[in-house]
N, CA and C atoms of all chains as a GROMACS GRO file, in nm:
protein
  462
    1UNK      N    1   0.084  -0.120   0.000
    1UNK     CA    2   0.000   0.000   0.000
    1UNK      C    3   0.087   0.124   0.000
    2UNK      N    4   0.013   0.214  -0.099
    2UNK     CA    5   0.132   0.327  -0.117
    2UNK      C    6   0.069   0.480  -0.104
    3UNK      N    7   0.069   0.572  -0.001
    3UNK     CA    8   0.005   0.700  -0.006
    3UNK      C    9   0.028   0.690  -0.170
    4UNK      N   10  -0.125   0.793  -0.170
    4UNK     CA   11  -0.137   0.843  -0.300
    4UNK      C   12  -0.036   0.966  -0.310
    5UNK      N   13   0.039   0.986  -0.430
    5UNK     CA   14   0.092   1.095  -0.488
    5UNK      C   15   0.099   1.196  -0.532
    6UNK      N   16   0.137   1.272  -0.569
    6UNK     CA   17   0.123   1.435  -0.630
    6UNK      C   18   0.072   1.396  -0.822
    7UNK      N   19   0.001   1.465  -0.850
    7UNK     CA   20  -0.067   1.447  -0.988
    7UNK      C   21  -0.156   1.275  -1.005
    8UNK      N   22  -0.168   1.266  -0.887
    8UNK     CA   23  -0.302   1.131  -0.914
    8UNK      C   24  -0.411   1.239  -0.869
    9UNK      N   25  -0.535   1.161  -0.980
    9UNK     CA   26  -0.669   1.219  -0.878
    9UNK      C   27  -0.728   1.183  -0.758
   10UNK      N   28  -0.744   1.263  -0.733
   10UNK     CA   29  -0.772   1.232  -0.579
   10UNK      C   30  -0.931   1.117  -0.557
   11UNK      N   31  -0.924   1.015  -0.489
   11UNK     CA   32  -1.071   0.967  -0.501
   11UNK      C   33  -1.191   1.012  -0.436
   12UNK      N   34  -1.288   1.039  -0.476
   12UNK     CA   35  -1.430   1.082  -0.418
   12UNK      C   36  -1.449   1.037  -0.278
   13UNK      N   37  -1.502   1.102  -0.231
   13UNK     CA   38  -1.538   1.031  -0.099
   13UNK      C   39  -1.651   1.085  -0.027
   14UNK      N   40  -1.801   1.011   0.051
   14UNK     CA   41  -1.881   1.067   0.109
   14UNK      C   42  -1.910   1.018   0.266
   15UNK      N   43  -1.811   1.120   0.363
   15UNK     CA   44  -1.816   1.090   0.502
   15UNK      C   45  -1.928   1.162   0.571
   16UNK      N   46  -1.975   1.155   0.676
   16UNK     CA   47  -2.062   1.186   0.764
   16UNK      C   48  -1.950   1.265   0.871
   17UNK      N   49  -1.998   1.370   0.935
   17UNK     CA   50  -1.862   1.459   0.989
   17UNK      C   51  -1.976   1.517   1.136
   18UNK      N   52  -1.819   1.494   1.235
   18UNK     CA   53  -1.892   1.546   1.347
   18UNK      C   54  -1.976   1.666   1.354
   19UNK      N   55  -1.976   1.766   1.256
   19UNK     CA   56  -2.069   1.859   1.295
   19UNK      C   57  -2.218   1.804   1.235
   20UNK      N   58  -2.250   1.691   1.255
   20UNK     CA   59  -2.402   1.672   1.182
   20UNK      C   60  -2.381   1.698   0.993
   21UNK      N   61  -2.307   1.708   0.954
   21UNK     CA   62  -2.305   1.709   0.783
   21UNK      C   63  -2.249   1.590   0.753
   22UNK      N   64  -2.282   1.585   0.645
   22UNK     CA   65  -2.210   1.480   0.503
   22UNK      C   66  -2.177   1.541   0.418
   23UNK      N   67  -2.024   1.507   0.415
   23UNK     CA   68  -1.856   1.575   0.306
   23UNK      C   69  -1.850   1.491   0.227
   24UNK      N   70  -1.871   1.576   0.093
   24UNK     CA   71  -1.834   1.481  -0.014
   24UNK      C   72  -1.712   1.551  -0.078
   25UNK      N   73  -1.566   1.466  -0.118
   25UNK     CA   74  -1.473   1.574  -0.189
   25UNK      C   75  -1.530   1.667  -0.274
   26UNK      N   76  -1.641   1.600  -0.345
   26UNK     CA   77  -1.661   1.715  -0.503
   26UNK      C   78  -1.747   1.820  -0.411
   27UNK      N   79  -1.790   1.839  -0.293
   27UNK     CA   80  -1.846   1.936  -0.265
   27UNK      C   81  -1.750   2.038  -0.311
   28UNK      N   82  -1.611   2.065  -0.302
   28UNK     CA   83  -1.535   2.136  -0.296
   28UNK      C   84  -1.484   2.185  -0.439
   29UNK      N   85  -1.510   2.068  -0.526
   29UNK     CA   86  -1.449   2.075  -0.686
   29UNK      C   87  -1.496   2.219  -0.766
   30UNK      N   88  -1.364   2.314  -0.767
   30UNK     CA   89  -1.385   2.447  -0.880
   30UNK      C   90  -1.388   2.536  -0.762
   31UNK      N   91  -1.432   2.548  -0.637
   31UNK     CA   92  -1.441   2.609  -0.558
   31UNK      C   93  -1.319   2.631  -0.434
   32UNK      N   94  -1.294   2.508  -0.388
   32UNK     CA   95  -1.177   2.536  -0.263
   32UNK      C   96  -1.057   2.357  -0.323
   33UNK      N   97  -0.974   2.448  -0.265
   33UNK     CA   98  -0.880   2.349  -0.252
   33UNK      C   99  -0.883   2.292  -0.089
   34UNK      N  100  -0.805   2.144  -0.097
   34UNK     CA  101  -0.874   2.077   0.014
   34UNK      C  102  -0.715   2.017   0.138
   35UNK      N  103  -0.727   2.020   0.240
   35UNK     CA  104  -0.601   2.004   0.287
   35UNK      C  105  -0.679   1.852   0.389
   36UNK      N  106  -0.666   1.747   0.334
   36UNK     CA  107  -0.720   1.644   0.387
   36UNK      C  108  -0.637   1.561   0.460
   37UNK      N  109  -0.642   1.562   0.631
   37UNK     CA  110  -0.582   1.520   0.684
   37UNK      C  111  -0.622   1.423   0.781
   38UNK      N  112  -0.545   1.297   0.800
   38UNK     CA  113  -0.574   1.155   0.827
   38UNK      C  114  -0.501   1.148   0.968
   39UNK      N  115  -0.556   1.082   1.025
   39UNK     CA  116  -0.496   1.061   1.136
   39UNK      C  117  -0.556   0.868   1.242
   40UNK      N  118  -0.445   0.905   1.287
   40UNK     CA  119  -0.505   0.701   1.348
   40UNK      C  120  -0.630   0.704   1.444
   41UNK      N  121  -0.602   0.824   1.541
   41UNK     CA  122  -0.734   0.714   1.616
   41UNK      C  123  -0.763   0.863   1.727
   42UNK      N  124  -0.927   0.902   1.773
   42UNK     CA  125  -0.952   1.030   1.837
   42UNK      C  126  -0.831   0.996   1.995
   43UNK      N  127  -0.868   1.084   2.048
   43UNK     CA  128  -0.794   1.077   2.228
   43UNK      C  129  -0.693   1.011   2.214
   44UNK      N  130  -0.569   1.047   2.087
   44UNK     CA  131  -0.421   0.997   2.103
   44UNK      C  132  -0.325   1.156   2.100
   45UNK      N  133  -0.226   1.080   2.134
   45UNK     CA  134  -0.144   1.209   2.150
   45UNK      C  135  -0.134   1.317   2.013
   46UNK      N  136  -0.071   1.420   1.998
   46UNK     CA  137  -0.012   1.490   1.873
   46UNK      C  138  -0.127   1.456   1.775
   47UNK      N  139  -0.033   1.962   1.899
   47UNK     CA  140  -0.175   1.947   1.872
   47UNK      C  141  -0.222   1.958   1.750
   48UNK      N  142  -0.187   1.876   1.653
   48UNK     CA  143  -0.251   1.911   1.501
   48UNK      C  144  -0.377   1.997   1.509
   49UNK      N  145  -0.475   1.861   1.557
   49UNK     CA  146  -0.627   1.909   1.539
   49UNK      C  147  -0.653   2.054   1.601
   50UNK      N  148  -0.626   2.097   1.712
   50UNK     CA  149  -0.671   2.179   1.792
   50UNK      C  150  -0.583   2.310   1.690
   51UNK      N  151  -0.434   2.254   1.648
   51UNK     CA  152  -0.402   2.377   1.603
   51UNK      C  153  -0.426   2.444   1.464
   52UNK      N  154  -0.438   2.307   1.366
   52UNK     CA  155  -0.490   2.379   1.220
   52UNK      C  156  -0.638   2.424   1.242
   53UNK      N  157  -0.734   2.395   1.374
   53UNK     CA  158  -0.863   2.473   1.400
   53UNK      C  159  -0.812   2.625   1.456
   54UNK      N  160  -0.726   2.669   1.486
   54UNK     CA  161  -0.675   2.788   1.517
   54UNK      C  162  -0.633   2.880   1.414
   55UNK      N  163  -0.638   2.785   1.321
   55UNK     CA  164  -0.524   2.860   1.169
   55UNK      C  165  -0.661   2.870   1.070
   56UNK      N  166  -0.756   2.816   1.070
   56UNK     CA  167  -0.892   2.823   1.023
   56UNK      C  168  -0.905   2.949   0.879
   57UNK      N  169  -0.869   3.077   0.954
   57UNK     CA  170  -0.884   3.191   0.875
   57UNK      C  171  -0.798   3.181   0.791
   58UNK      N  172  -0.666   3.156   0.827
   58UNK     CA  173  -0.522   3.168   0.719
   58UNK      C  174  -0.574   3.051   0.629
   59UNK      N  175  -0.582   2.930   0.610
   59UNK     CA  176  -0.595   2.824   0.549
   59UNK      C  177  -0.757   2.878   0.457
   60UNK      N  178  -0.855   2.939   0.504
   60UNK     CA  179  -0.961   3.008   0.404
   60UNK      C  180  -0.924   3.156   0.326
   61UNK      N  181  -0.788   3.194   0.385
   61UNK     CA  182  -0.772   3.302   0.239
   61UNK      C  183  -0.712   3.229   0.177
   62UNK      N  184  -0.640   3.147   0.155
   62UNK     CA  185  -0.614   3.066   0.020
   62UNK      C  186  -0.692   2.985  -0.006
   63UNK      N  187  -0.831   2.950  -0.009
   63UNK     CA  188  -0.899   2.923  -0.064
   63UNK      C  189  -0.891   2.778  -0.015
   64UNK      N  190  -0.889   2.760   0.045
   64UNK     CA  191  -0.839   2.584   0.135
   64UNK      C  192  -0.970   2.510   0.246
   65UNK      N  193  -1.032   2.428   0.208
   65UNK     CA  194  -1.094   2.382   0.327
   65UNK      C  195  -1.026   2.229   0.426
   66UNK      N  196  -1.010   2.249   0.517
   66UNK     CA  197  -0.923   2.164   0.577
   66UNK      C  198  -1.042   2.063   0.630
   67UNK      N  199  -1.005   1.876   0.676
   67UNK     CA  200  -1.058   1.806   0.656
   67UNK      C  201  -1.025   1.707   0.780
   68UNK      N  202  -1.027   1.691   0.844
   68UNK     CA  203  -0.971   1.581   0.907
   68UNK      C  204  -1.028   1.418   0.914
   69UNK      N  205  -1.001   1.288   0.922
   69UNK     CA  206  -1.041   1.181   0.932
   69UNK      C  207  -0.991   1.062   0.989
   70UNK      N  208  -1.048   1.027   1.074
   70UNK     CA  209  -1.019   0.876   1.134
   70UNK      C  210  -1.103   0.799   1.123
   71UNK      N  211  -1.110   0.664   1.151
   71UNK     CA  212  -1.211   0.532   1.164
   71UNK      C  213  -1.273   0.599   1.289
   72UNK      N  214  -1.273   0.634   1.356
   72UNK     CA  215  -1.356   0.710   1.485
   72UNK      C  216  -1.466   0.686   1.423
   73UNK      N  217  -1.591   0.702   1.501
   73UNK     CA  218  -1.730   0.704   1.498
   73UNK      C  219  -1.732   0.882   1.513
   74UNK      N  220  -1.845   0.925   1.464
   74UNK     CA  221  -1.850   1.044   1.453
   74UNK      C  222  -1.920   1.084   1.616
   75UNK      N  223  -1.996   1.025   1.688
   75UNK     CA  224  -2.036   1.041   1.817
   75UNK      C  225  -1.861   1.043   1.902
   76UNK      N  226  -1.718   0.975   1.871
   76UNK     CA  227  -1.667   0.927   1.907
   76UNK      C  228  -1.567   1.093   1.873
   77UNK      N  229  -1.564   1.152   1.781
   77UNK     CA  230  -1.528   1.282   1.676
   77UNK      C  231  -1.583   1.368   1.780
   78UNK      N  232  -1.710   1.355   1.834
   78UNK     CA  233  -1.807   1.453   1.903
   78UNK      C  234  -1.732   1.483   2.049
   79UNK      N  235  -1.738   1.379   2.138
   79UNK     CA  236  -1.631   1.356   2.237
   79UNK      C  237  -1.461   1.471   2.236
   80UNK      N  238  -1.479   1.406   2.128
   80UNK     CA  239  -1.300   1.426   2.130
   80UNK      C  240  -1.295   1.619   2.088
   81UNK      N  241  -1.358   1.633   2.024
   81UNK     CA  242  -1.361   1.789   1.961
   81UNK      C  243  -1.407   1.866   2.097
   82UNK      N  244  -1.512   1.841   2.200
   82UNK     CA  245  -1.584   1.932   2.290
   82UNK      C  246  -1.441   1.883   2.383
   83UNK      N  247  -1.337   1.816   2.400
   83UNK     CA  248  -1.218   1.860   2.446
   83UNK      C  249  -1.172   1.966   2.451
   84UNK      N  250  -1.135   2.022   2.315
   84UNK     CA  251  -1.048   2.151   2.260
   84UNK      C  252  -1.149   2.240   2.218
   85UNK      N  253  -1.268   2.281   2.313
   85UNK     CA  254  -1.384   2.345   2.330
   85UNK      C  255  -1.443   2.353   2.155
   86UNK      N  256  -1.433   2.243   2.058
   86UNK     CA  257  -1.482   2.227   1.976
   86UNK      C  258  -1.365   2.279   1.842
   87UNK      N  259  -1.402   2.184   1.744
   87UNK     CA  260  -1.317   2.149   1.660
   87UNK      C  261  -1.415   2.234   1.520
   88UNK      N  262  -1.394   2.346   1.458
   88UNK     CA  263  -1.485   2.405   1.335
   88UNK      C  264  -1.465   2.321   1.211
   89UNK      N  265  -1.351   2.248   1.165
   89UNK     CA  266  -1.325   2.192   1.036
   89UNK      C  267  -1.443   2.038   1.061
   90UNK      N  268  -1.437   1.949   0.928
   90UNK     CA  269  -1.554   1.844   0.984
   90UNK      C  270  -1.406   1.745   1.039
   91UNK      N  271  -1.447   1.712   1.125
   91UNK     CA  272  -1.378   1.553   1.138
   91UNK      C  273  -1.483   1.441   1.078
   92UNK      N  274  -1.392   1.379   0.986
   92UNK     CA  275  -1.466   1.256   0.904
   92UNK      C  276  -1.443   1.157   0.970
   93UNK      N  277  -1.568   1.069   0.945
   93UNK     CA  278  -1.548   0.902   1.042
   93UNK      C  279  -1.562   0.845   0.900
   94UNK      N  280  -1.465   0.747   0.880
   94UNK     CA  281  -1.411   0.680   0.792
   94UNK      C  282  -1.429   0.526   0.820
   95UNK      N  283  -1.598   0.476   0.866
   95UNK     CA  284  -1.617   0.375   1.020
   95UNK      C  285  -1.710   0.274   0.941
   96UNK      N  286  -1.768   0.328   0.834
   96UNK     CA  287  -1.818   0.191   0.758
   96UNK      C  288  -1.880   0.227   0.606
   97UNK      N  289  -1.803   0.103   0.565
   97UNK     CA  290  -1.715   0.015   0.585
   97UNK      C  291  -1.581   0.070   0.628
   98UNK      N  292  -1.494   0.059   0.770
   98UNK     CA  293  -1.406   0.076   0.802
   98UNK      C  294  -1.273   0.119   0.691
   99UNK      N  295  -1.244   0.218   0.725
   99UNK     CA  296  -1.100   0.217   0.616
   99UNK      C  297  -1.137   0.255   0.489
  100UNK      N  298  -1.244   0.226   0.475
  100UNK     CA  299  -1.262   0.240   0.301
  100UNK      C  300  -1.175   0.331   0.269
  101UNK      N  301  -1.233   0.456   0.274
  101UNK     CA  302  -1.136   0.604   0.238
  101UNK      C  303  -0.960   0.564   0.210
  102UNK      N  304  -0.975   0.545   0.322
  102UNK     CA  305  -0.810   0.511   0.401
  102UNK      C  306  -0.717   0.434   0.293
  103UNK      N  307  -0.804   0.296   0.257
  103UNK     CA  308  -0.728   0.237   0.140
  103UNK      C  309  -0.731   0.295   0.047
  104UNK      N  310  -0.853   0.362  -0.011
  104UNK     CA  311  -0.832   0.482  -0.142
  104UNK      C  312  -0.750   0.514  -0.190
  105UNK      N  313  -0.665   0.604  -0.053
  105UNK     CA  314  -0.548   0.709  -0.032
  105UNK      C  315  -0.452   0.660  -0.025
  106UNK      N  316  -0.427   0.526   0.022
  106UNK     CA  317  -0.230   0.446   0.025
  106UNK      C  318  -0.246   0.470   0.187
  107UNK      N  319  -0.335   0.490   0.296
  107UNK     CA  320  -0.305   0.540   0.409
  107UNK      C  321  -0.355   0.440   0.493
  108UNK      N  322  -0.414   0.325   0.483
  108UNK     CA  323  -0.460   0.234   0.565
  108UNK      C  324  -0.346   0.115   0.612
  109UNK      N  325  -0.345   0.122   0.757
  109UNK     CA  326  -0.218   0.046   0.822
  109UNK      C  327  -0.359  -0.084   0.857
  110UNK      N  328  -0.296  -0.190   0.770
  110UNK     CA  329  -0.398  -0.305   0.782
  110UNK      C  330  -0.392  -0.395   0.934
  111UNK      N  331  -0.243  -0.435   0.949
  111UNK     CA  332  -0.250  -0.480   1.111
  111UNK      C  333  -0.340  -0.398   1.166
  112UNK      N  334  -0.255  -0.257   1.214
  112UNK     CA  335  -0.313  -0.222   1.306
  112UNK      C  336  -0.424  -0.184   1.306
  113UNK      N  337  -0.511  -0.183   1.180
  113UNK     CA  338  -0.642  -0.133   1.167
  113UNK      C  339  -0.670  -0.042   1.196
  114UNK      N  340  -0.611   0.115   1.170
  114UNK     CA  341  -0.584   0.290   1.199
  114UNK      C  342  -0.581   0.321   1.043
  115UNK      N  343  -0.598   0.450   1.001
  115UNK     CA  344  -0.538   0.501   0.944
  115UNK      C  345  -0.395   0.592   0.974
  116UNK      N  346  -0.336   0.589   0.859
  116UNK     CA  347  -0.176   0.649   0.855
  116UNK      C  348  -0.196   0.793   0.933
  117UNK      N  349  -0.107   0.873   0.995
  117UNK     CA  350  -0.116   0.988   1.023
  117UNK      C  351  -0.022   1.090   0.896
  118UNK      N  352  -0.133   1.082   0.820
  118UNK     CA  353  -0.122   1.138   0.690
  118UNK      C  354  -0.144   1.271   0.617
  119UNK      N  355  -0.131   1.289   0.574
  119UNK     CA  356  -0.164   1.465   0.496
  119UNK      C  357  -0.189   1.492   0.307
  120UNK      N  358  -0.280   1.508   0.282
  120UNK     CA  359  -0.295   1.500   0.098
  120UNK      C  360  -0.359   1.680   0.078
  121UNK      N  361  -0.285   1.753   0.026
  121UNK     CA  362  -0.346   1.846  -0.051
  121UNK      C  363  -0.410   1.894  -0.172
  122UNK      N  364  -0.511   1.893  -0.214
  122UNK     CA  365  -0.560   1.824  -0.328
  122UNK      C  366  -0.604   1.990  -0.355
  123UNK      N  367  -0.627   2.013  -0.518
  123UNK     CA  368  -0.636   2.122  -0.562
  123UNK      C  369  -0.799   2.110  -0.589
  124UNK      N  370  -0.811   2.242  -0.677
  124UNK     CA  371  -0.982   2.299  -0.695
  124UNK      C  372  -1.033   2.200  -0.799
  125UNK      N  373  -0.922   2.124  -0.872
  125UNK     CA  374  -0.969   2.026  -1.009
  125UNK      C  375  -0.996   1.894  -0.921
  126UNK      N  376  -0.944   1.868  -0.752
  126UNK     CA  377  -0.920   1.768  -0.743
  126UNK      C  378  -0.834   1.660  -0.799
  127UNK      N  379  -0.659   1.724  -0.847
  127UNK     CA  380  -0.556   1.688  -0.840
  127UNK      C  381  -0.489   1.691  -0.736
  128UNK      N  382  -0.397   1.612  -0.712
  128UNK     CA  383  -0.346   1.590  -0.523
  128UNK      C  384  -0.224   1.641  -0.604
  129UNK      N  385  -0.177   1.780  -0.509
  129UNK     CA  386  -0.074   1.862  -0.533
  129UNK      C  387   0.061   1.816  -0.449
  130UNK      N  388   0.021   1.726  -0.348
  130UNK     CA  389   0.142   1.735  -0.250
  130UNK      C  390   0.083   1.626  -0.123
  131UNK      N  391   0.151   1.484  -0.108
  131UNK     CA  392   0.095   1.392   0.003
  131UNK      C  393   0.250   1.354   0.072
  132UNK      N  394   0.200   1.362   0.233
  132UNK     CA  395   0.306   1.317   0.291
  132UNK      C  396   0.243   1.207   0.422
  133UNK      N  397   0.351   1.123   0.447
  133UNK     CA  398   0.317   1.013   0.588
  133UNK      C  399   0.435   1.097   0.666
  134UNK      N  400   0.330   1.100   0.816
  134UNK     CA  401   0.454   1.141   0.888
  134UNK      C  402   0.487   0.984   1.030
  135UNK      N  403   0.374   0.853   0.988
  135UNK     CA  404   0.362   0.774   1.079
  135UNK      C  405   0.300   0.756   1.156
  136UNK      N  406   0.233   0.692   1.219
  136UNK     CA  407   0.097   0.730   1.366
  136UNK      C  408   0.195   0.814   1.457
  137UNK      N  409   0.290   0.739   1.500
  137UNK     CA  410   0.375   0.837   1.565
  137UNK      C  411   0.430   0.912   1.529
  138UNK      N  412   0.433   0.999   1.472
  138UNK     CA  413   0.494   1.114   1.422
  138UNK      C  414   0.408   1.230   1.480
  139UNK      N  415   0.493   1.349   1.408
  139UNK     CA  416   0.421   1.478   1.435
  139UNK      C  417   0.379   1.556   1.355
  140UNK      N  418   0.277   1.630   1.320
  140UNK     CA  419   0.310   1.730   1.231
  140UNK      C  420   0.259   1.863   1.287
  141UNK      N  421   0.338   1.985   1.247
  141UNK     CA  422   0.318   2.110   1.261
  141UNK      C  423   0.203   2.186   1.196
  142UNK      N  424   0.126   2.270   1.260
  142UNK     CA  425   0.008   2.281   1.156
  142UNK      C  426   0.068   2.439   1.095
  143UNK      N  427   0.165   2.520   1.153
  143UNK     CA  428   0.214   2.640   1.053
  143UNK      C  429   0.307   2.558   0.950
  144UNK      N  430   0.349   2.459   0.948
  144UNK     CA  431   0.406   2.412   0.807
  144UNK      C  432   0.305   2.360   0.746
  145UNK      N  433   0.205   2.305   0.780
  145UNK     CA  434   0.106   2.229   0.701
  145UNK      C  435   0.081   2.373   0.616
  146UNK      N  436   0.065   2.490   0.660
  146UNK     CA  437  -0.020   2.594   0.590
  146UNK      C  438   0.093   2.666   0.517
  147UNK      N  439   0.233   2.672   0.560
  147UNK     CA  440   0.314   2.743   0.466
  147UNK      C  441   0.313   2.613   0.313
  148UNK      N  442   0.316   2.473   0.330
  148UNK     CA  443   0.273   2.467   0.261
  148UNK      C  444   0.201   2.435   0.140
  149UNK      N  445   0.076   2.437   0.174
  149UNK     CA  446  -0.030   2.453   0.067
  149UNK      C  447  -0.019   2.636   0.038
  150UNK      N  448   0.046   2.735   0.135
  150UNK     CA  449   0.079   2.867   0.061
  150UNK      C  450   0.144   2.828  -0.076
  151UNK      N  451   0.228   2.775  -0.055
  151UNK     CA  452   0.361   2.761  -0.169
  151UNK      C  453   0.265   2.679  -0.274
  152UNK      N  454   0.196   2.583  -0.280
  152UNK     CA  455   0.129   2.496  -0.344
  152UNK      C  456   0.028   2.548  -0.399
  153UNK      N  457  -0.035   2.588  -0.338
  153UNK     CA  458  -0.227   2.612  -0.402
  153UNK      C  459  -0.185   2.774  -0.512
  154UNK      N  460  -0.311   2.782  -0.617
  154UNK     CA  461  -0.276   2.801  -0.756
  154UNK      C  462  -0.359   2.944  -0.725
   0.00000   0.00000   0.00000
Protein backbone atom coordinates (compact mmCIF):
# COMPACT_ATOMS: atom_id res chain seq x y z
CA UNK A 1 0.00 0.00 0.00
CA UNK A 2 1.32 3.27 -1.17
CA UNK A 3 0.05 7.00 -0.06
CA UNK A 4 -1.37 8.43 -3.00
CA UNK A 5 0.93 10.95 -4.88
CA UNK A 6 1.23 14.35 -6.30
CA UNK A 7 -0.67 14.47 -9.88
CA UNK A 8 -3.01 11.31 -9.14
CA UNK A 9 -6.69 12.19 -8.78
CA UNK A 10 -7.72 12.32 -5.79
CA UNK A 11 -10.71 9.67 -5.01
CA UNK A 12 -14.30 10.82 -4.18
CA UNK A 13 -15.38 10.31 -0.99
CA UNK A 14 -18.81 10.67 1.09
CA UNK A 15 -18.15 10.89 5.02
CA UNK A 16 -20.62 11.86 7.64
CA UNK A 17 -18.62 14.59 9.89
CA UNK A 18 -18.92 15.46 13.47
CA UNK A 19 -20.69 18.59 12.95
CA UNK A 20 -24.02 16.72 11.82
CA UNK A 21 -23.05 17.10 7.83
CA UNK A 22 -22.10 14.79 5.03
CA UNK A 23 -18.56 15.75 3.06
CA UNK A 24 -18.34 14.81 -0.14
CA UNK A 25 -14.73 15.74 -1.89
CA UNK A 26 -16.61 17.15 -5.03
CA UNK A 27 -18.46 19.36 -2.65
CA UNK A 28 -15.35 21.36 -2.96
CA UNK A 29 -14.49 20.75 -6.85
CA UNK A 30 -13.85 24.47 -8.80
CA UNK A 31 -14.41 26.09 -5.58
CA UNK A 32 -11.77 25.36 -2.64
CA UNK A 33 -8.80 23.49 -2.52
CA UNK A 34 -8.74 20.77 0.14
CA UNK A 35 -6.01 20.04 2.87
CA UNK A 36 -7.20 16.44 3.87
CA UNK A 37 -5.82 15.20 6.84
CA UNK A 38 -5.74 11.55 8.27
CA UNK A 39 -4.96 10.61 11.36
CA UNK A 40 -5.05 7.01 13.48
CA UNK A 41 -7.34 7.14 16.16
CA UNK A 42 -9.52 10.30 18.37
CA UNK A 43 -7.94 10.77 22.28
CA UNK A 44 -4.21 9.97 21.03
CA UNK A 45 -1.44 12.09 21.50
CA UNK A 46 -0.12 14.90 18.73
CA UNK B 1 -1.75 19.47 18.72
CA UNK B 2 -2.51 19.11 15.01
CA UNK B 3 -6.27 19.09 15.40
CA UNK B 4 -6.71 21.79 17.92
CA UNK B 5 -4.02 23.77 16.03
CA UNK B 6 -4.90 23.79 12.19
CA UNK B 7 -8.63 24.73 14.00
CA UNK B 8 -6.75 27.88 15.17
CA UNK B 9 -5.24 28.60 11.69
CA UNK B 10 -8.92 28.23 10.23
CA UNK B 11 -8.84 31.91 8.75
CA UNK B 12 -5.22 31.68 7.19
CA UNK B 13 -5.95 28.24 5.49
CA UNK B 14 -9.61 30.08 4.04
CA UNK B 15 -7.72 33.02 2.39
CA UNK B 16 -6.15 30.66 0.20
CA UNK B 17 -8.99 29.23 -0.64
CA UNK B 18 -8.39 25.85 1.35
CA UNK B 19 -10.94 23.82 3.27
CA UNK B 20 -9.23 21.64 5.77
CA UNK B 21 -10.58 18.06 6.56
CA UNK B 22 -9.71 15.81 9.07
CA UNK B 23 -10.41 11.81 9.32
CA UNK B 24 -10.19 8.76 11.34
CA UNK B 25 -12.11 5.32 11.64
CA UNK B 26 -13.56 7.11 14.85
CA UNK B 27 -17.30 7.04 14.98
CA UNK B 28 -18.50 10.44 14.53
CA UNK B 29 -20.36 10.41 18.17
CA UNK B 30 -16.67 9.27 19.07
CA UNK B 31 -15.28 12.82 16.76
CA UNK B 32 -18.07 14.53 19.03
CA UNK B 33 -16.31 13.56 22.37
CA UNK B 34 -13.00 14.25 21.30
CA UNK B 35 -13.61 17.89 19.60
CA UNK B 36 -15.84 19.32 22.90
CA UNK B 37 -12.18 18.60 24.46
CA UNK B 38 -10.48 21.51 22.60
CA UNK B 39 -13.83 23.45 23.30
CA UNK B 40 -14.82 22.27 19.76
CA UNK B 41 -13.17 21.49 16.60
CA UNK B 42 -14.85 24.05 13.35
CA UNK B 43 -13.25 21.92 10.36
CA UNK B 44 -15.54 18.44 9.84
CA UNK B 45 -13.78 15.53 11.38
CA UNK B 46 -14.66 12.56 9.04
CA UNK B 47 -15.48 9.02 10.42
CA UNK B 48 -14.11 6.80 7.92
CA UNK B 49 -16.17 3.75 10.20
CA UNK B 50 -18.18 1.91 7.58
CA UNK B 51 -17.15 0.15 5.85
CA UNK B 52 -14.06 0.76 8.02
CA UNK B 53 -11.00 2.17 6.16
CA UNK B 54 -12.62 2.40 3.01
CA UNK B 55 -11.36 6.04 2.38
CA UNK B 56 -8.10 5.11 4.01
CA UNK B 57 -7.28 2.37 1.40
CA UNK B 58 -8.33 4.82 -1.42
CA UNK B 59 -5.48 7.09 -0.32
CA UNK B 60 -2.30 4.46 0.25
CA UNK B 61 -3.05 5.40 4.09
CA UNK B 62 -4.60 2.34 5.65
CA UNK B 63 -2.18 0.46 8.22
CA UNK B 64 -3.98 -3.05 7.82
CA UNK B 65 -2.50 -4.80 11.11
CA UNK B 66 -3.13 -2.22 13.06
CA UNK B 67 -6.42 -1.33 11.67
CA UNK B 68 -5.84 2.90 11.99
CA UNK B 69 -5.38 5.01 9.44
CA UNK B 70 -1.76 6.49 8.55
CA UNK B 71 -1.16 9.88 10.23
CA UNK B 72 -1.22 11.38 6.90
CA UNK B 73 -1.64 14.65 4.96
CA UNK B 74 -2.95 15.00 0.98
CA UNK B 75 -3.47 18.47 -0.51
CA UNK B 76 -5.61 18.24 -3.28
CA UNK B 77 -6.36 21.22 -5.62
CA UNK B 78 -9.82 22.99 -6.95
CA UNK B 79 -9.69 20.26 -10.09
CA UNK B 80 -9.20 17.68 -7.43
CA UNK B 81 -5.56 16.88 -8.40
CA UNK B 82 -3.46 15.91 -5.23
CA UNK B 83 -0.74 18.62 -5.33
CA UNK B 84 1.42 17.35 -2.50
CA UNK B 85 0.95 13.92 0.03
CA UNK B 86 3.06 13.17 2.91
CA UNK B 87 3.17 10.13 5.88
CA UNK B 88 4.54 11.41 8.88
CA UNK B 89 3.62 7.74 10.79
CA UNK B 90 0.97 7.30 13.66
CA UNK B 91 3.75 8.37 15.65
CA UNK B 92 4.94 11.14 14.22
CA UNK B 93 4.21 14.78 14.35
CA UNK B 94 3.10 17.30 12.31
CA UNK B 95 3.18 21.10 12.61
CA UNK B 96 0.08 22.81 11.56
CA UNK B 97 2.14 26.40 10.53
CA UNK B 98 4.06 24.12 8.07
CA UNK B 99 1.06 22.29 7.01
CA UNK B 100 -0.20 25.94 5.90
CA UNK B 101 3.14 27.43 4.67
CA UNK B 102 2.73 24.67 2.61
CA UNK B 103 -0.30 24.53 0.67
CA UNK B 104 0.79 28.67 0.61
CA UNK B 105 3.61 27.61 -1.69
CA UNK B 106 1.29 24.96 -3.44
CA UNK B 107 -2.27 26.12 -4.02
CA UNK B 108 -2.76 28.01 -7.56
Amino acid sequence: MALIEAGATAPDFTLDSHLDTTVSLSDFKGSKNVLFVSYPLDFTPT
Amino acid sequence: MEIPGLNSLLEEFDAIDTQVLGMSVDSKFSHKGWAAGFSGIKFPLLSDFHPKGEVAKAYGLWLEEAGISDRATVLIDKKGKVLWSESVTPSGARQPMELLAKAKSLVG
